[in-house]
N, CA, C and O atoms as a GROMACS GRO file, in nm:
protein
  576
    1UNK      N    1   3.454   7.033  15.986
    1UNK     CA    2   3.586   7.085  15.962
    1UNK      C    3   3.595   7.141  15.820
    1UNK      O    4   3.525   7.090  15.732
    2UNK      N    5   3.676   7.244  15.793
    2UNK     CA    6   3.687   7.314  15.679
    2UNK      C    7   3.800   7.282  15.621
    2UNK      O    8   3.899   7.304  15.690
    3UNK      N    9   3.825   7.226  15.492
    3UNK     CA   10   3.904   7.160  15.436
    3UNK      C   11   4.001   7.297  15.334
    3UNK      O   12   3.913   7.376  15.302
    4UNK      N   13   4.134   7.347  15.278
    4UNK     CA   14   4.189   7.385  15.212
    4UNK      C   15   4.243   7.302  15.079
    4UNK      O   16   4.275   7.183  15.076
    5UNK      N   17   4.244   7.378  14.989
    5UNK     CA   18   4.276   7.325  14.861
    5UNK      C   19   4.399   7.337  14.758
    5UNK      O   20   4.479   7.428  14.778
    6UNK      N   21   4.412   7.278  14.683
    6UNK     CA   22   4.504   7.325  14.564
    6UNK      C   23   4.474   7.284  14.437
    6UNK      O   24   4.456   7.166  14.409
    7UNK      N   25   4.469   7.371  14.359
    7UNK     CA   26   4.442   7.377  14.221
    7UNK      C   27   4.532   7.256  14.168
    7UNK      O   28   4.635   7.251  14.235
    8UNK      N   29   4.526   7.164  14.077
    8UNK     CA   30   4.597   7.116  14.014
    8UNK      C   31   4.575   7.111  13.869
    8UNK      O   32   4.458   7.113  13.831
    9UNK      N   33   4.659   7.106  13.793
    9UNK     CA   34   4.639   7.115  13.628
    9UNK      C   35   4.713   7.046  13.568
    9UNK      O   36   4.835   7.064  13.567
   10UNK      N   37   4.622   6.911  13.479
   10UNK     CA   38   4.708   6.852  13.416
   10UNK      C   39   4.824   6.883  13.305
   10UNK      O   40   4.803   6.991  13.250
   11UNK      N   41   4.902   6.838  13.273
   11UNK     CA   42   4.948   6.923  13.167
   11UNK      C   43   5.116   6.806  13.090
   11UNK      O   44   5.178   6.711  13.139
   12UNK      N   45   5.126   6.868  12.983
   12UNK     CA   46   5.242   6.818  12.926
   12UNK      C   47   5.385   6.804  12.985
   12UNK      O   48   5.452   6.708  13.024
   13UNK      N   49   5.407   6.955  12.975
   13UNK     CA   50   5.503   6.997  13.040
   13UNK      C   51   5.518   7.103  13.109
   13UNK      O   52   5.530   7.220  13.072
   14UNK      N   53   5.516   7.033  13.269
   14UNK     CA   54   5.483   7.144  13.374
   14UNK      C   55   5.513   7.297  13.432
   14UNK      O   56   5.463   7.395  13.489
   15UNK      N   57   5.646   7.236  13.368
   15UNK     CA   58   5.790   7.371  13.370
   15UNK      C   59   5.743   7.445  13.314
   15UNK      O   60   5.652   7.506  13.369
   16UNK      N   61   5.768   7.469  13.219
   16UNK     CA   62   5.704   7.584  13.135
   16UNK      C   63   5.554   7.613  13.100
   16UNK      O   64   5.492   7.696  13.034
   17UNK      N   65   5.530   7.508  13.174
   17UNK     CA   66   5.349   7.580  13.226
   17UNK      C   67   5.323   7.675  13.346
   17UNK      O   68   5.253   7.774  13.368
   18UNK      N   69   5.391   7.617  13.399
   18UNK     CA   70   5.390   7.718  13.509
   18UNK      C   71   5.448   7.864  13.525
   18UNK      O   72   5.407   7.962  13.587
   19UNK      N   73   5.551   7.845  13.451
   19UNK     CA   74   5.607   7.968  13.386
   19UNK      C   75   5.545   8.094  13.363
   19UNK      O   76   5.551   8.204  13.417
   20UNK      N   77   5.457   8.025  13.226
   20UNK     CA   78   5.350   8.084  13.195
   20UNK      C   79   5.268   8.144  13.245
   20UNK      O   80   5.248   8.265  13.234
   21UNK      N   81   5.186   8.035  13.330
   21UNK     CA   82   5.083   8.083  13.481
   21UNK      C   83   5.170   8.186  13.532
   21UNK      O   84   5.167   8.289  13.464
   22UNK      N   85   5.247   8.188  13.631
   22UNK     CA   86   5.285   8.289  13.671
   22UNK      C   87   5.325   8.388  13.646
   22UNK      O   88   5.333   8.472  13.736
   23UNK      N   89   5.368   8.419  13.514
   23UNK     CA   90   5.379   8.543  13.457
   23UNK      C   91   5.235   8.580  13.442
   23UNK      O   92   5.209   8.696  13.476
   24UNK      N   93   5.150   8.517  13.405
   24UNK     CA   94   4.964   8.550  13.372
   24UNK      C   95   4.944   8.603  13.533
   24UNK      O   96   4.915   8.718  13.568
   25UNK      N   97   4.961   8.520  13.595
   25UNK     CA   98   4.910   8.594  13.722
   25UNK      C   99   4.968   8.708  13.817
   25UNK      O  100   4.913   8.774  13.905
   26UNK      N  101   5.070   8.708  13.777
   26UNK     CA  102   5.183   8.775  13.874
   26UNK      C  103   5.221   8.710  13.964
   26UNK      O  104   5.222   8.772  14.071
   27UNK      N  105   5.264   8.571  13.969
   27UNK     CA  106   5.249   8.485  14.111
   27UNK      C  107   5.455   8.428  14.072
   27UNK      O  108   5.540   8.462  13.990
   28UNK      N  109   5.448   8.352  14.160
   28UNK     CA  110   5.567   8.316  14.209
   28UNK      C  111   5.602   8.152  14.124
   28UNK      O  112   5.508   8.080  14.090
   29UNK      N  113   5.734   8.116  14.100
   29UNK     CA  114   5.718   7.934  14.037
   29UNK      C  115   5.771   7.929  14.249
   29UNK      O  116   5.811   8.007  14.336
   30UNK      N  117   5.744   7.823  14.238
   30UNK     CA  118   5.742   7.761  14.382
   30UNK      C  119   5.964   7.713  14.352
   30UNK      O  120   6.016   7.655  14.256
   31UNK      N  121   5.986   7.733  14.395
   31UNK     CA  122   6.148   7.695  14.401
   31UNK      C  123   6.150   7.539  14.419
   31UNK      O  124   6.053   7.484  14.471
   32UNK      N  125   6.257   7.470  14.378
   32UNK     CA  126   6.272   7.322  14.449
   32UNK      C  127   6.391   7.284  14.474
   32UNK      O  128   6.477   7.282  14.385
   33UNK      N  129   6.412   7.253  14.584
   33UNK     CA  130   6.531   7.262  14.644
   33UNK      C  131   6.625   7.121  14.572
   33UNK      O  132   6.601   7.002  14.592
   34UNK      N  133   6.728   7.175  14.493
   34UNK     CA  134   6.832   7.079  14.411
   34UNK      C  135   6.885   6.977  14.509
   34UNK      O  136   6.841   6.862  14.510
   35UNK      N  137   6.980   7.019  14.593
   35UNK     CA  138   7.039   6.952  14.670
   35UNK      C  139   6.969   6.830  14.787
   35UNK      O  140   7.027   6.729  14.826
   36UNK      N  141   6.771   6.895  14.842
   36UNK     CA  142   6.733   6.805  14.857
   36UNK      C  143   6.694   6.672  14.794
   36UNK      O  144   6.684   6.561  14.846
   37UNK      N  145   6.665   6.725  14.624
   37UNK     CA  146   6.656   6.601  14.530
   37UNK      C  147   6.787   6.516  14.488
   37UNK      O  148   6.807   6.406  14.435
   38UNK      N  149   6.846   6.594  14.526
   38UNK     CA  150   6.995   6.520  14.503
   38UNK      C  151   7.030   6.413  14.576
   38UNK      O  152   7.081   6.311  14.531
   39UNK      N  153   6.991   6.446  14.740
   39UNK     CA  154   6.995   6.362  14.854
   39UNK      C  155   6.922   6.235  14.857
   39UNK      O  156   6.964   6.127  14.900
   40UNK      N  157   6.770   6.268  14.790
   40UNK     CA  158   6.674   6.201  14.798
   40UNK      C  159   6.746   6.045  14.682
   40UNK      O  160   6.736   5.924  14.704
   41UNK      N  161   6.814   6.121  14.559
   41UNK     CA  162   6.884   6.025  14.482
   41UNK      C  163   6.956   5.937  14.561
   41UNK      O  164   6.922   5.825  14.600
   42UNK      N  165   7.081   6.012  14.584
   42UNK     CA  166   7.183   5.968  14.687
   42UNK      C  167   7.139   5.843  14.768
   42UNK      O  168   7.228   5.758  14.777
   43UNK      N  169   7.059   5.821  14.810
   43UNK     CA  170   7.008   5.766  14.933
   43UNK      C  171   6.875   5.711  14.853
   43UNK      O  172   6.766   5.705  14.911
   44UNK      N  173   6.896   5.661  14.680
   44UNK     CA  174   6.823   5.534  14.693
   44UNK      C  175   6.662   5.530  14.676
   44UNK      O  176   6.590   5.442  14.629
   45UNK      N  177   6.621   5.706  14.751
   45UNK     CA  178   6.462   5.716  14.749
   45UNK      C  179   6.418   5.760  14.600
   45UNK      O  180   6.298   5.741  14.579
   46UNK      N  181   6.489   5.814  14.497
   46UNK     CA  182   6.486   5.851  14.430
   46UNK      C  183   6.578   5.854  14.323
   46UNK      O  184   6.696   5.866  14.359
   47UNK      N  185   6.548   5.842  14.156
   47UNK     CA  186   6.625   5.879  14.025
   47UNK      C  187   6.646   5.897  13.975
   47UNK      O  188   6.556   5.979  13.988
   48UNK      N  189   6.693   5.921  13.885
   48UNK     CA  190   6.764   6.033  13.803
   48UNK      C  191   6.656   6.058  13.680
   48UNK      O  192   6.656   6.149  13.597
   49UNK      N  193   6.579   5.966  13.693
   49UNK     CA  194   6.452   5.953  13.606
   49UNK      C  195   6.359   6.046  13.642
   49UNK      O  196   6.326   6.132  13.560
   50UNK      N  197   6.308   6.042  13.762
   50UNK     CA  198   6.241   6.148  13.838
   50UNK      C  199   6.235   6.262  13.777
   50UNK      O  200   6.128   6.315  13.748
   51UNK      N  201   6.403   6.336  13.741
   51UNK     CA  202   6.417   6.458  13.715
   51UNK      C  203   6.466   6.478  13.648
   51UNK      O  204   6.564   6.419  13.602
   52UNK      N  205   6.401   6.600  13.607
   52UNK     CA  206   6.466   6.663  13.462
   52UNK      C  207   6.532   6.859  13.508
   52UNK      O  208   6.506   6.921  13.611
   53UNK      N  209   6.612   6.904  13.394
   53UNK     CA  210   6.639   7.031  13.481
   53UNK      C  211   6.517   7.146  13.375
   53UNK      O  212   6.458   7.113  13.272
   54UNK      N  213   6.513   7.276  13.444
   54UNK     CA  214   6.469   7.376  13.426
   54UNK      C  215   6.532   7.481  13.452
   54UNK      O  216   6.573   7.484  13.568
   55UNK      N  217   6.562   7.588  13.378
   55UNK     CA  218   6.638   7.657  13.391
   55UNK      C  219   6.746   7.646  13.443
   55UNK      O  220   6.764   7.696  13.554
   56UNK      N  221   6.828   7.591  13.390
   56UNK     CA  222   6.924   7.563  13.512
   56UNK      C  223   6.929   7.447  13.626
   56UNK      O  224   7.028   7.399  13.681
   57UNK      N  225   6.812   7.423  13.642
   57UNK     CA  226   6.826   7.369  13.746
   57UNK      C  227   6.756   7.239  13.788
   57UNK      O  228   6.656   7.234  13.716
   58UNK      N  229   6.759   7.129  13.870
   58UNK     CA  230   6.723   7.017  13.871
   58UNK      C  231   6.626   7.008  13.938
   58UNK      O  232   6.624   6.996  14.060
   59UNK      N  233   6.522   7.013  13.855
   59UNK     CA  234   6.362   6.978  13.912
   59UNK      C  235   6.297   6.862  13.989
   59UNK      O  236   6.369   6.799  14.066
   60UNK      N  237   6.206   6.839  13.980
   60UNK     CA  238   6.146   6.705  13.972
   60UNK      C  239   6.031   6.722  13.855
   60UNK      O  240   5.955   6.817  13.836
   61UNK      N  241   6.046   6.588  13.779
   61UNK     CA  242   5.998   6.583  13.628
   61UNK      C  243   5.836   6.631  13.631
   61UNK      O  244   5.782   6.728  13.579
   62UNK      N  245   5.782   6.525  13.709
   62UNK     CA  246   5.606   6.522  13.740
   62UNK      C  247   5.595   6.696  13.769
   62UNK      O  248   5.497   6.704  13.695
   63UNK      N  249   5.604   6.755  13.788
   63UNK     CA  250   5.539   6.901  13.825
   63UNK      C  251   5.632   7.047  13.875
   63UNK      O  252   5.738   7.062  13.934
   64UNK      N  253   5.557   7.116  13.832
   64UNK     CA  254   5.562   7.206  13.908
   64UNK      C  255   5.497   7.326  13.946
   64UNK      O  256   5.406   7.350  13.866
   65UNK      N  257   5.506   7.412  14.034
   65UNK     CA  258   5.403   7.490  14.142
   65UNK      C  259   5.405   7.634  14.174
   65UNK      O  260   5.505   7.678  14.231
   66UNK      N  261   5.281   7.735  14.138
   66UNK     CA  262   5.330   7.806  14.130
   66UNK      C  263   5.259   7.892  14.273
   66UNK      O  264   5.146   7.845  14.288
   67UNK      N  265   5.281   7.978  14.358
   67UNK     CA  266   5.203   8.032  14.410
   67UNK      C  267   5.214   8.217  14.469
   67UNK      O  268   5.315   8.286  14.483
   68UNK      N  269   5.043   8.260  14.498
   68UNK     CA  270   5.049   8.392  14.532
   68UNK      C  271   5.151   8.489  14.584
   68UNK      O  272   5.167   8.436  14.694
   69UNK      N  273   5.216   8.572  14.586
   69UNK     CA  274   5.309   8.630  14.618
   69UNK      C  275   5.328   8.649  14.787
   69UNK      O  276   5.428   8.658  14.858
   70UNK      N  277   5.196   8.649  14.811
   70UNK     CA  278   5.150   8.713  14.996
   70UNK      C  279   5.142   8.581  14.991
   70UNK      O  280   5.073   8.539  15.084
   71UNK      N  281   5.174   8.515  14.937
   71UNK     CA  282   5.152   8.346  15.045
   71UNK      C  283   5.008   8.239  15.034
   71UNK      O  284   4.925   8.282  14.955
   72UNK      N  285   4.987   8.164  15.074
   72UNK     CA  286   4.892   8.059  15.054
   72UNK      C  287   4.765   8.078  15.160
   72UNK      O  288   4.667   8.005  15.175
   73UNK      N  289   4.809   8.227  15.242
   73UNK     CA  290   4.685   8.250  15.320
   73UNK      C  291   4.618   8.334  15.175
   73UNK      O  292   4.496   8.317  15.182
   74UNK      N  293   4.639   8.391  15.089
   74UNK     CA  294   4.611   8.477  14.974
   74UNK      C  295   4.503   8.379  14.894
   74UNK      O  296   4.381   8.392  14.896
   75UNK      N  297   4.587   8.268  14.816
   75UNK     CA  298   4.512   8.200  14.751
   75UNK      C  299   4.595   8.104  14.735
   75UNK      O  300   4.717   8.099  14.750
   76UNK      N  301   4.470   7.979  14.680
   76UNK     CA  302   4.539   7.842  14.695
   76UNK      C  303   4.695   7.846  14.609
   76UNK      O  304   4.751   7.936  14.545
   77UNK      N  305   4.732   7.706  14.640
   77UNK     CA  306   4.866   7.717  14.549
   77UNK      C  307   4.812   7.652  14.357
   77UNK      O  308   4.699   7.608  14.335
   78UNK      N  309   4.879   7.660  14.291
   78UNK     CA  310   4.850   7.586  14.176
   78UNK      C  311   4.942   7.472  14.149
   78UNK      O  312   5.060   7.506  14.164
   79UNK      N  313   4.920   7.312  14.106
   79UNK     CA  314   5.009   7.253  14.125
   79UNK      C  315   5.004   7.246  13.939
   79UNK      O  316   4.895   7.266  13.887
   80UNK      N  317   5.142   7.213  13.837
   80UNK     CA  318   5.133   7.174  13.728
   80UNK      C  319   5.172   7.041  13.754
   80UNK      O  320   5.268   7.015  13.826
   81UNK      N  321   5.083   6.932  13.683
   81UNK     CA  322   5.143   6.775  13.729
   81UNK      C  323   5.112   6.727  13.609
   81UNK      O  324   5.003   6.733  13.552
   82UNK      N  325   5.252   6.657  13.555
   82UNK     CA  326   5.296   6.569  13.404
   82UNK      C  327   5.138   6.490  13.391
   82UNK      O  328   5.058   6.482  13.484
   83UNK      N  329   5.122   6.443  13.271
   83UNK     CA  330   5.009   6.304  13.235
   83UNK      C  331   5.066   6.304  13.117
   83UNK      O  332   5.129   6.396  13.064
   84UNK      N  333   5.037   6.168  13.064
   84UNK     CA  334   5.081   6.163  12.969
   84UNK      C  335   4.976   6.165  12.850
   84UNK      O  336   5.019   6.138  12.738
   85UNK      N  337   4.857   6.191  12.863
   85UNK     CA  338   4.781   6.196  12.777
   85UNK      C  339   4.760   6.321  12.715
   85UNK      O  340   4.805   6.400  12.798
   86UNK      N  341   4.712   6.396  12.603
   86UNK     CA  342   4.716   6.492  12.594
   86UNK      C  343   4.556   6.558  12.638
   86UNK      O  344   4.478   6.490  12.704
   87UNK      N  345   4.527   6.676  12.598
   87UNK     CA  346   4.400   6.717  12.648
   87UNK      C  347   4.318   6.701  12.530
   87UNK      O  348   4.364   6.752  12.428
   88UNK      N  349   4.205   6.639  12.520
   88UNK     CA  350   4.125   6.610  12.443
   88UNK      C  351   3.960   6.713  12.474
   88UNK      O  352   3.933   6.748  12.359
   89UNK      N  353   3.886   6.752  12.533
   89UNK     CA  354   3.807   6.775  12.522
   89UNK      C  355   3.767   6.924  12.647
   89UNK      O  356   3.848   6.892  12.735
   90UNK      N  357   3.729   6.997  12.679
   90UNK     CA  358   3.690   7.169  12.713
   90UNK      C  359   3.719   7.137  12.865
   90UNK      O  360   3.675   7.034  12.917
   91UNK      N  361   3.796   7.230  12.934
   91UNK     CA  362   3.757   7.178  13.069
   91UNK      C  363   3.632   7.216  13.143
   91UNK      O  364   3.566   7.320  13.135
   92UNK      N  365   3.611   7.094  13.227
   92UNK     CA  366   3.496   7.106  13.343
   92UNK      C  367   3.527   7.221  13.445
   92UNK      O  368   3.437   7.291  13.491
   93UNK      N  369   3.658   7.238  13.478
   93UNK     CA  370   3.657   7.409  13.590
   93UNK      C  371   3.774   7.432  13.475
   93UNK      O  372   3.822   7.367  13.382
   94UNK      N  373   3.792   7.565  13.538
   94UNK     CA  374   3.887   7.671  13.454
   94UNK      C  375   3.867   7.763  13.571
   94UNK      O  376   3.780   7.761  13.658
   95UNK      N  377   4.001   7.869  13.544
   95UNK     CA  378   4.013   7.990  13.631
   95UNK      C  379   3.971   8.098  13.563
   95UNK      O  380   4.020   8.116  13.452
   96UNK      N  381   3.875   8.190  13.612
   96UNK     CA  382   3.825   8.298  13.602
   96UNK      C  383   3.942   8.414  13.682
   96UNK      O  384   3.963   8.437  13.801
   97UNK      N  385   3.998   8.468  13.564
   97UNK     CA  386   4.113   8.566  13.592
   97UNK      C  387   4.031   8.777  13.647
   97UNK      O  388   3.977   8.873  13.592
   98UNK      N  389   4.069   8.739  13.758
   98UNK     CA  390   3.995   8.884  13.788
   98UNK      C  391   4.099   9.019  13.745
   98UNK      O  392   4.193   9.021  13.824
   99UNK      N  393   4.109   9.125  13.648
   99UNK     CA  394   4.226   9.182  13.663
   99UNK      C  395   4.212   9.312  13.740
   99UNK      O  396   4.288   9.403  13.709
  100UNK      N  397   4.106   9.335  13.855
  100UNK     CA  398   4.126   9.447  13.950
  100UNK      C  399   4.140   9.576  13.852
  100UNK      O  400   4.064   9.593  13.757
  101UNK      N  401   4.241   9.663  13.884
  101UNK     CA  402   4.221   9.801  13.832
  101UNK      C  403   4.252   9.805  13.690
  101UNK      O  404   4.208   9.887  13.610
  102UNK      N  405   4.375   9.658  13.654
  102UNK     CA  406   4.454   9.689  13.491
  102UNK      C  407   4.324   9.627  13.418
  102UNK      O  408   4.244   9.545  13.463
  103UNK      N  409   4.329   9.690  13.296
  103UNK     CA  410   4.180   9.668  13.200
  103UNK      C  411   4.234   9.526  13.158
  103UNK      O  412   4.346   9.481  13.131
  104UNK      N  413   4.088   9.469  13.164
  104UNK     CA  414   4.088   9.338  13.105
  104UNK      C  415   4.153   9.276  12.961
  104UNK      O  416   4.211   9.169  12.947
  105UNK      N  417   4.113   9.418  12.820
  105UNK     CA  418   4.162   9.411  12.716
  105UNK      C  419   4.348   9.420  12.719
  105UNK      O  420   4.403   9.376  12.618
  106UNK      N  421   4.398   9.450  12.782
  106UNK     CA  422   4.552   9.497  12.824
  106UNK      C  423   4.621   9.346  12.850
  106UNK      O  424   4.726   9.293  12.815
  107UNK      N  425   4.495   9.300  12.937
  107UNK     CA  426   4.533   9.144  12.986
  107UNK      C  427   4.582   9.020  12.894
  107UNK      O  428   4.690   8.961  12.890
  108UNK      N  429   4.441   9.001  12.812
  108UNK     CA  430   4.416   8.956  12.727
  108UNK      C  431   4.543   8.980  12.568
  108UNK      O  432   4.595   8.892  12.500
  109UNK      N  433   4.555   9.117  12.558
  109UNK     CA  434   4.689   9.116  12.474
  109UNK      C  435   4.782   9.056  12.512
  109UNK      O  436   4.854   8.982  12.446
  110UNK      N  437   4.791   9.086  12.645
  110UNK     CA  438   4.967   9.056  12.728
  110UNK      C  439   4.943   8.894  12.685
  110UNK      O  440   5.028   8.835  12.618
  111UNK      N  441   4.847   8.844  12.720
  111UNK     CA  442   4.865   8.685  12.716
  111UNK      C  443   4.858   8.642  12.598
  111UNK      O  444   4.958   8.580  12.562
  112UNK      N  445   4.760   8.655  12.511
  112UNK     CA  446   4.810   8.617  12.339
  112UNK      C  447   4.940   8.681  12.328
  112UNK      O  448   5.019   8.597  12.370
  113UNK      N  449   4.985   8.755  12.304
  113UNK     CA  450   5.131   8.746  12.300
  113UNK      C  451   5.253   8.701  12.314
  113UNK      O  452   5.362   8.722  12.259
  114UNK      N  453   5.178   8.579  12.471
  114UNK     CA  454   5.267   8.494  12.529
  114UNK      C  455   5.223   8.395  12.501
  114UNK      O  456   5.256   8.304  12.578
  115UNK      N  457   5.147   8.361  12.404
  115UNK     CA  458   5.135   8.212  12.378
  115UNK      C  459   4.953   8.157  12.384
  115UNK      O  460   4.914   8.053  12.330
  116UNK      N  461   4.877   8.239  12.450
  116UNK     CA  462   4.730   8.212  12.480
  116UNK      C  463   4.669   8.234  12.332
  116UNK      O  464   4.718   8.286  12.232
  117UNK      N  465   4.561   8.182  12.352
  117UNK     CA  466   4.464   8.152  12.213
  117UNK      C  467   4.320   8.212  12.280
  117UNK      O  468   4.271   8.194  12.392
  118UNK      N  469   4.274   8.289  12.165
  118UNK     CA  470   4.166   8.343  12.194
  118UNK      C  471   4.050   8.265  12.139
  118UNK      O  472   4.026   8.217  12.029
  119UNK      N  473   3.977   8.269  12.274
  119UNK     CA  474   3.843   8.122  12.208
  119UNK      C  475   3.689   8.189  12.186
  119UNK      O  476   3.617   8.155  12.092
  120UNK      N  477   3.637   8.315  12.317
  120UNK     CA  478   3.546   8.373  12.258
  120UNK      C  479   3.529   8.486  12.372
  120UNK      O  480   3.583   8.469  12.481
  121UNK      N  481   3.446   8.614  12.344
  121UNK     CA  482   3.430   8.666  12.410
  121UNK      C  483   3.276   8.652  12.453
  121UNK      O  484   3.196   8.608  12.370
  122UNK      N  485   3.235   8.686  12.573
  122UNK     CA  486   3.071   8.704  12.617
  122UNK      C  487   3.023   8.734  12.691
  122UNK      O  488   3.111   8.722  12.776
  123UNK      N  489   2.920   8.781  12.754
  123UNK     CA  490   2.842   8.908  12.801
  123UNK      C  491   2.740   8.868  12.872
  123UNK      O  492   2.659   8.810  12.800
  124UNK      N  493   2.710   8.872  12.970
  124UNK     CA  494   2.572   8.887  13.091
  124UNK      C  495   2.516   8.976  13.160
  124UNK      O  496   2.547   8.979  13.279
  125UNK      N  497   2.428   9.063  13.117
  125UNK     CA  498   2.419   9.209  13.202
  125UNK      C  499   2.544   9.270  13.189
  125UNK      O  500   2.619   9.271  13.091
  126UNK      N  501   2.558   9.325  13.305
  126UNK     CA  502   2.661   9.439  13.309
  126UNK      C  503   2.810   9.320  13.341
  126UNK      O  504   2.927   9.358  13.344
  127UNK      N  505   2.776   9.221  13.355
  127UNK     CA  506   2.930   9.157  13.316
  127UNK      C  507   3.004   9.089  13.205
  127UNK      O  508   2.945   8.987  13.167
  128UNK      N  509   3.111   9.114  13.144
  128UNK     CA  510   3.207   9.080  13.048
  128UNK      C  511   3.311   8.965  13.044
  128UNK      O  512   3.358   8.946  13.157
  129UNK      N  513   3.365   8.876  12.942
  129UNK     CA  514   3.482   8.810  13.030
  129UNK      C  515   3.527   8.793  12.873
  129UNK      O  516   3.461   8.828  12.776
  130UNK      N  517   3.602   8.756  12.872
  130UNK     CA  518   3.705   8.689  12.741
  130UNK      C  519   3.752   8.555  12.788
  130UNK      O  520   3.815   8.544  12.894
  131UNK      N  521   3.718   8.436  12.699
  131UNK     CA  522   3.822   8.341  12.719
  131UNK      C  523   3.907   8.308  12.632
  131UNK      O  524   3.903   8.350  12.516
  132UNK      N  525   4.019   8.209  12.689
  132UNK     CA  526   4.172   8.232  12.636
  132UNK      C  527   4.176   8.088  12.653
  132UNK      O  528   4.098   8.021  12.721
  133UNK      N  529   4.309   8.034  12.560
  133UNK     CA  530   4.374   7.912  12.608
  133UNK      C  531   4.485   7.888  12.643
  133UNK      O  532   4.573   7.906  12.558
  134UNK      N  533   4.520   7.844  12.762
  134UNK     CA  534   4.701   7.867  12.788
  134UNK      C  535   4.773   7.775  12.661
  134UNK      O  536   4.693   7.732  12.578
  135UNK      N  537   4.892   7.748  12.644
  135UNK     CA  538   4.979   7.747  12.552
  135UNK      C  539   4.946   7.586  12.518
  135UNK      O  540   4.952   7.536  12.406
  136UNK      N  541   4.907   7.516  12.648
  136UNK     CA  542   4.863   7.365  12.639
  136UNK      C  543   4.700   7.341  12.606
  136UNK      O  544   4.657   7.232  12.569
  137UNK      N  545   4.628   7.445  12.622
  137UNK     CA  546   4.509   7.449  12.563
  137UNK      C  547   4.384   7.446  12.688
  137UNK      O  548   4.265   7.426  12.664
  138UNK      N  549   4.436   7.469  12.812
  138UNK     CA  550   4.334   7.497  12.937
  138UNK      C  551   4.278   7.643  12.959
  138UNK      O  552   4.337   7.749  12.978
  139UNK      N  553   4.156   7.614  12.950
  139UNK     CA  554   4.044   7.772  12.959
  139UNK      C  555   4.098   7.848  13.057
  139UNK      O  556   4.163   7.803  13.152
  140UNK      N  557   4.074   7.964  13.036
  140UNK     CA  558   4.073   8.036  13.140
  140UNK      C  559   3.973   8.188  13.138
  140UNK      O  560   3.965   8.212  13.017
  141UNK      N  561   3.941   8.234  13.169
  141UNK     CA  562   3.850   8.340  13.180
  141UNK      C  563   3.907   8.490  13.210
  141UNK      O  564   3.958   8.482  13.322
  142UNK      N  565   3.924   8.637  13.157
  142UNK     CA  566   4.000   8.716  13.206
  142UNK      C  567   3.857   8.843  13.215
  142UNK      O  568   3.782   8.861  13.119
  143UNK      N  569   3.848   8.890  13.298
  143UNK     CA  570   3.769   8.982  13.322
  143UNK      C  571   3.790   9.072  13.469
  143UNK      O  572   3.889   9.073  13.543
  144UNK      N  573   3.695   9.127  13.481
  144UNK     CA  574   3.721   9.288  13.547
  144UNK      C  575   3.656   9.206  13.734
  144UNK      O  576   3.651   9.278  13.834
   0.00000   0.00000   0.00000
């Protein structure tokens, strides 16, 4: 049997990680329905601890999710999920950002601009990549 996945990424604070991500990718924040967390309070399963708001609006604290525009047949979803530790040492995977027709260097501005840190650029044959650090300090790779 063939198993499906989801990215998950630890992180500080999820909200505005994801934010982030999805403006980097062009992807979607996953919505969360207020009134179901409200219910979930209401009724005991859940509290007020749980959640915190975002924009406006009443989240759930531990995470949040961002995904492809065409949907999850496209590509996995990404989950952002709270820890409380901070990040200490390079990650073991990272996303390799493909940017299709817009030039890679274009990319790479757009995202230092928004907060990414430039860590190094490097070269293999005829392929290129730049890496970056999102605003919490997770690799990522932007190339063609």
């Amino acid at each position: 049997m063939a198993y499906t996945f989801q990215v998950t990424i630890d992180c500080a604070d999820p909200h505005p990680l994801a934010d982030w991500w999805a403006d980097a990718l062009g992807w979607e924040v996953e919505a969360q329905d207020e009134e179901f967390i409200r219910g979930l309070i209401a009724a005991g399963q859940a509290s007020e601890s749980d959640t915190t708001t975002h924009r406006g609006g009443l989240v759930w604290k531990v995470g949040g999710a961002i995904r492809h525009p065409q949907g999850l047949e496209r590509a996995p979803r990404i989950l952002f999920q709270l820890v409380p530790e901070p990040k200490t040492v390079k990650n073991r995977v990272h996303l390799d950002v493909r940017t299709g027709s817009d030039d890679p260097k274009d990319v790479v501005e757009r995202l230092m601009a928004k907060g990414a840190t430039f860590l190094h650029e490097k070269r293999q044959g005829p392929f290129a990549w730049t890496t970056l650090a999102d605003p919490e300090g997770n690799e990522l790779c932007i190339t063609h």
